[in-house]
C-alpha positions in Angstrom: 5.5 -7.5 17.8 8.6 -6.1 15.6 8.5 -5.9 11.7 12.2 -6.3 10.3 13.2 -3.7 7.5 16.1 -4.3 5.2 16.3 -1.1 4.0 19.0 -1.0 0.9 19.9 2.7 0.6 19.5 5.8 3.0 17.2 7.3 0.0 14.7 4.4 -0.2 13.5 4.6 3.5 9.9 3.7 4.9 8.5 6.7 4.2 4.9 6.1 4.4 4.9 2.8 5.6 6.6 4.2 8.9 3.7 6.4 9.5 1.1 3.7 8.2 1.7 -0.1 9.7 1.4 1.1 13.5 3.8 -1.5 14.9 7.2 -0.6 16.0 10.2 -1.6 13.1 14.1 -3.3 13.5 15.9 -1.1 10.5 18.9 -3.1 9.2 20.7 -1.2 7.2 23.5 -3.7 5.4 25.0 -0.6 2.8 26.1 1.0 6.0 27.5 -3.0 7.2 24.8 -4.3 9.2 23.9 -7.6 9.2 21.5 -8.9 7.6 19.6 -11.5 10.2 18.8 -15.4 9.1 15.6 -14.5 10.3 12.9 -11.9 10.6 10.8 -11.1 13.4 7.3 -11.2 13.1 6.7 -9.7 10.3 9.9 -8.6 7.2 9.8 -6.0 4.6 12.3 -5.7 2.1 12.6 -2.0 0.3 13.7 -0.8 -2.8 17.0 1.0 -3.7 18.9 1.6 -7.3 20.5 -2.0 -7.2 19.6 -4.4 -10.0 18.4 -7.7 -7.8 21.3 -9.9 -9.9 24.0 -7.5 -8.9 25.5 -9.4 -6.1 29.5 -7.8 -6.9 28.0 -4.2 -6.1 25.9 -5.4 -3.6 26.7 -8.5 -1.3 24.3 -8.5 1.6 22.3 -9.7 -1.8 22.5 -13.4 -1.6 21.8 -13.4 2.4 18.5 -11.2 2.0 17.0 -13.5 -1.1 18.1 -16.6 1.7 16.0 -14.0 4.4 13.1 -13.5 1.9 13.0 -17.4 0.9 13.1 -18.4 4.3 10.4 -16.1 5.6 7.7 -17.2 2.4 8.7 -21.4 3.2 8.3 -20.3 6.8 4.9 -18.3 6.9 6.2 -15.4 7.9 4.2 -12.2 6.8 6.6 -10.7 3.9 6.0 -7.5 2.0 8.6 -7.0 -0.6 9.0 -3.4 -2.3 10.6 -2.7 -5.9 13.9 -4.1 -5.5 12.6 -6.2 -2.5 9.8 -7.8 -5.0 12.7 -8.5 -7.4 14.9 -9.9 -5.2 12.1 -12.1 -3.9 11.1 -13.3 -7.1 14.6 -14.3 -8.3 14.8 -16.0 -4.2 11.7 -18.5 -5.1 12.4 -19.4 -8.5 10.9 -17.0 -10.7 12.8 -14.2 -13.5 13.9 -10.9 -12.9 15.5 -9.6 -15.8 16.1 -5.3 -17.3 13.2 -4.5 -18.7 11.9 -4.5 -22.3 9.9 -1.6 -22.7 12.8 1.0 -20.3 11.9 3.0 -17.0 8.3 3.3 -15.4 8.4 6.3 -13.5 6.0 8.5 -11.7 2.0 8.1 -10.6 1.0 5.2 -12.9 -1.6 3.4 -13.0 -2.2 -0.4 -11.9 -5.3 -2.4 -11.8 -6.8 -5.6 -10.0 -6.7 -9.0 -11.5 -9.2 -11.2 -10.1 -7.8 -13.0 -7.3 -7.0 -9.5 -5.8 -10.8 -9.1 -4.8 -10.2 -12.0 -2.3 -6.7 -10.5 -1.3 -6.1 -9.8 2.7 -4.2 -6.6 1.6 -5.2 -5.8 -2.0 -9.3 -6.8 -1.8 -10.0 -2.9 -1.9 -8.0 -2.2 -4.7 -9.8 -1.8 -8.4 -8.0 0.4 -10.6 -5.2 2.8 -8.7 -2.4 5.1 -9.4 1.2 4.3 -7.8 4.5 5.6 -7.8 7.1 3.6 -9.8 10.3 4.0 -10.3 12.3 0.8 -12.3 13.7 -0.1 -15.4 13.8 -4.1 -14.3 11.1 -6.3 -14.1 10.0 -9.7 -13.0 9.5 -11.3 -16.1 8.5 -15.1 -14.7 7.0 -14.8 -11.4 7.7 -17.9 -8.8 5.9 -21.4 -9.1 2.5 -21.0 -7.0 2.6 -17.2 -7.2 -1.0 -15.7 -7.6 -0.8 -12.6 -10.0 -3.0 -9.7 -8.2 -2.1 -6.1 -10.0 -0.9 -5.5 -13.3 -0.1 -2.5 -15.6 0.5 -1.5 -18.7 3.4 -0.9 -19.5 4.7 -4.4 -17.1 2.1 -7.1 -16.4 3.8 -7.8 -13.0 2.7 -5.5 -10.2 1.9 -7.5 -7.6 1.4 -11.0 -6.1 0.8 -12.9 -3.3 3.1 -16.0 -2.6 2.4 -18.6 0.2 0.5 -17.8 2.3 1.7 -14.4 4.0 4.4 -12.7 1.4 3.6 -10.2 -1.0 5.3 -8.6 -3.6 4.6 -5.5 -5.3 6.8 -3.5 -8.0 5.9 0.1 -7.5 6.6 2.2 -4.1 3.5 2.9 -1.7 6.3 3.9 0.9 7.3 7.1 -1.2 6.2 10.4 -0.4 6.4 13.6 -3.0 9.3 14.5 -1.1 11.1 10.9 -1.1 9.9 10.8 -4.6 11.6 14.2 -5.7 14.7 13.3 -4.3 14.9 10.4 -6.5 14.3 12.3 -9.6 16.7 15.4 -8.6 20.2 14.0 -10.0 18.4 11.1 -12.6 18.7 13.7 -15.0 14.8 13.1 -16.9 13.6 15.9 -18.4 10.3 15.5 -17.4 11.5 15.8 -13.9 9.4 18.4 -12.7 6.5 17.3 -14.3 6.7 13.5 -12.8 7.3 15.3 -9.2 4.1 17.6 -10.1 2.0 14.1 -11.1 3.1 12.4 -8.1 2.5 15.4 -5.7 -1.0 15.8 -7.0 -2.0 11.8 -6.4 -1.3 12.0 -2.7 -4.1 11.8 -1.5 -4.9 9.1 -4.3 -2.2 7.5 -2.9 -2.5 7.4 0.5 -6.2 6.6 0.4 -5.2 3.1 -1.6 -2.1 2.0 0.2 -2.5 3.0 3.8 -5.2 0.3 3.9 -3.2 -1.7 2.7 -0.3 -1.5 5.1 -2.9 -1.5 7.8 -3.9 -5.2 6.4 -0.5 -6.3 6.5 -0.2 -5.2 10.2 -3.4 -7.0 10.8 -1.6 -9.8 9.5 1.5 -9.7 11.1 -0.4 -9.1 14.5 -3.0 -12.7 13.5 -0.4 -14.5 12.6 2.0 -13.8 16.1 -1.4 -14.9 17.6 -2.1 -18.0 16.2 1.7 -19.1 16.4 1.7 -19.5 12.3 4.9 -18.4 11.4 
């Protein structure tokens, strides 16, 4: 079993995840011209990166991972879509993305469960958590059939499970401090320092939410190759 990874920029890596899901991954890497395939393997995530999901000009391996990202949620394939990823899967099944209204969420913020996340294969142990966020857009219409499952503050749309095997979430459970930090180092926010300082002292906050979490999606990557479902 083989999880494809379109990963959109050398600084927006797997991080975490890489240490986390346990199953071996296919990077494709389309800012350095790779392809991006017409289908995943069994199991797709889609990472972040500093691209706004609309900006096709800048970016053009756009368009052919939205097709990617629709094709694996109509085709049951398990789908975990990261920041950008979640963005560009909201705008591939028909929901909004759009900048957003109230500017840049950044650093260890906190997101907490809706209902429908108690009965959640990945999000069920989730109550009220801090993540890392890093995004001035937002999904501002999520897709028909989408079942809301973590919100925030300062943008209602944190995560939700589509279909029955994709899942998008807005913040970054890949990013380490370090990943993090890099991120921050040339933005130019004064509060650099003390976001880097917030983030490095959730880690173990972190971790302790969101490795379950990509454990559960590698459980169901690993069901769903053994029932034949996607």
């Amino acid at each position: 079993m083989r999880i494809t990874v379109v990963e959109h920029e050398a600084a927006a890596g797997l991080g975490n995840l890489g240490r986390w899901l346990g199953l071996p991954c296919d990077v494709v890497r389309p800012y350095l011209g790779e392809e991006i395939p017409e289908r995943a393997r069994d199991g797709l995530i889609v990472l972040g990166g500093e691209a706004a999901a609309w900006e096709d000009e800048r970016f053009p391996w756009q368009p052919a991972t939205r097709d990617l990202l629709r094709r694996s949620v109509d085709d049951g394939t398990p789908t975990l879509a990261v920041c950008l990823g979640a963005q560009l899967m909201t705008m591939a099944c028909g929901g909004t993305v759009e900048r957003g209204g109230a500017g840049l969420e950044v650093g260890a913020c906190e997101v907490f469960a809706l209902p429908a996340a108690a009965s959640d294969p990945l999000l069920s142990g989730v109550g009220a958590a801090v993540a890392v966020q890093y995004h001035r857009d937002a999904m501002t219409r999520l897709p028909d059939g989408a079942v809301p499952l973590l919100t925030g503050t300062r943008y209602p749309h944190q995560a939700y499970r589509l279909g029955p095997a994709a899942w998008a979430v807005q913040f970054h459970p890949e990013a380490t401090p370090e990943i993090f930090a890099s991120w921050t180092a040339g933005s130019g926010l004064d509060s650099a320092q003390e976001l880097n300082d917030g983030v490095r002292a959730a880690a173990g906050a972190l971790e302790a939410t969101w490795r379950p979490m990509a454990e559960a999606f590698a459980d169901v990557i690993r069901e769903t190759a053994r029932s034949g479902a996607a």
